[in-house]
C-alpha positions, 0 to 999 in steps of 0.5 A: 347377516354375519356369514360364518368364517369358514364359509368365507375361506377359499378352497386353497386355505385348506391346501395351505394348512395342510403345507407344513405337515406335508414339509415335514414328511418330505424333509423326514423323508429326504433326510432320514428314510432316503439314506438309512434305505441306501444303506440297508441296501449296501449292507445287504449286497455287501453279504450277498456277495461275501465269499471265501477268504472275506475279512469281516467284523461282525456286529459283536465286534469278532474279526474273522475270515469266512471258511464256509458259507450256508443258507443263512449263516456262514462259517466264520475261521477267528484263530488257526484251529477256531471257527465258529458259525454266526448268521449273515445278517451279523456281519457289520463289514468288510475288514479294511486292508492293513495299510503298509506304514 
């Protein structure tokens, strides 16, 4: 009597089909959740630790000095006599230095 096939396959040949799903889902994890985690952290110490004076770029593209800091927005001080309010989570970054050329 014919035996079915899959009566005839080993237990580890349903570990090793399941291989390729589990390689993608470490390399999906490795390149591209590991880094994209890292730098949400970075940004979000960056505006936990913004204070007075800072130089930021927000994420509509205004460069400003913070003036003034509240719960869950900040003063932001764009010209002399402009400030303007915008949430913390709308700074994209710190301004560079200017470099003396």
């Amino acid at each position: 009597m014919i035996e079915p096939l899959l009566a005839q396959q080993s237990p580890s040949a349903g570990i090793l089909s399941l291989m390729p799903i589990l390689l993608i889902f470490a390399i999906f994890y490795l390149l591209i959740y590991r880094p994209m985690r890292k730098r949400q952290r970075l940004q979000e110490d960056m505006i936990k630790n913004l204070k007075n004076g800072d130089k930021v770029i927000t994420n509509g593209g205004i460069y400003g000095t913070v003036a003034g800091l509240k719960d869950h927005s900040l003063i932001l001080k764009v010209a002399d006599t402009v400030k303007i309010e915008v949430a913390k989570n709308a700074i994209a970054s710190l301004q560079q230095p200017a470099s003396k050329e």
